[in-house]
C-alpha positions as a printed Julia matrix, in Angstrom:
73×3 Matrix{Float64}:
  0.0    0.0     0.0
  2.83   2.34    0.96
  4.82   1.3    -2.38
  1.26   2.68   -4.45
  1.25   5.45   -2.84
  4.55   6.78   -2.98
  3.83   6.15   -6.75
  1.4    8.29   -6.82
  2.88  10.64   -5.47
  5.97  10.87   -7.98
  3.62  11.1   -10.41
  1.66  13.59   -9.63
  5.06  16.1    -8.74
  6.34  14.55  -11.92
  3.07  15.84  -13.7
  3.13  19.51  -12.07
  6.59  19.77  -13.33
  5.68  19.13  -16.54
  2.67  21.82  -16.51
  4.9   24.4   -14.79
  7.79  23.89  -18.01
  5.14  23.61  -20.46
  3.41  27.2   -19.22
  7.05  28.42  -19.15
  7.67  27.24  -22.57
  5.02  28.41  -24.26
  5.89  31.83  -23.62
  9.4   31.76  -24.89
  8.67  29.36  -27.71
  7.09  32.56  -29.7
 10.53  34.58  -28.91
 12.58  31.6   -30.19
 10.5   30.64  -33.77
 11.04  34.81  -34.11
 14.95  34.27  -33.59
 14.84  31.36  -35.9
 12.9   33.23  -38.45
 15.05  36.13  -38.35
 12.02  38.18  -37.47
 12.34  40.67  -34.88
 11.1   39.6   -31.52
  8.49  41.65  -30.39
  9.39  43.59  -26.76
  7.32  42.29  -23.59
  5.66  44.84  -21.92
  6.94  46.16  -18.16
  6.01  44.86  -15.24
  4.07  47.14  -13.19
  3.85  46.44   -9.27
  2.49  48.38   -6.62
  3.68  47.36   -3.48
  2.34  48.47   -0.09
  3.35  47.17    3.31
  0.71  45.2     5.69
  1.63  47.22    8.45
  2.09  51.6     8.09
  5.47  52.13    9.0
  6.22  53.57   12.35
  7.11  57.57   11.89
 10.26  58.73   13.63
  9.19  59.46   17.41
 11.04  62.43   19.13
 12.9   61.55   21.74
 11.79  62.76   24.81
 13.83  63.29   28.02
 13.18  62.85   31.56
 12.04  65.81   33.84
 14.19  67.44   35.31
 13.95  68.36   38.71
 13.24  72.21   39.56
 14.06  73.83   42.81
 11.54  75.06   44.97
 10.41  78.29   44.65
């Protein structure tokens, strides 16, 4: 029973792996038929991000002294 499913299991990773390279081929296999060609390979667009932090940031505190201690009047 063990044995069947560690078999499984290497198959399925083995699967995944080959959907992950296939999804990363088939964006580069366009840029490579291009090279081949001797076309010009079209530019890929930036990358825009926005990133924003889960927390706000903590603003600079001023550092406050101790009281001092006044003589009595």
């Amino acid at each position: 029973m063990t044995m069947a499913l560690g078999t499984v299991f290497f198959l399925s990773i083995a699967w995944l792996t080959v959907v992950a390279m296939a999804a990363t081929l088939e964006g580069k296999a366009s840029r490579i038929r291009a090279a081949l060609a001797g076309r010009p390979v079209e530019a890929i667009p930036p990358l825009t991000i926005r990133l924003s932090s889960r927390y706000p940031q903590r603003r600079a505190q001023r550092s406050v002294s101790p009281p001092r201690l006044r003589a009595a009047a």
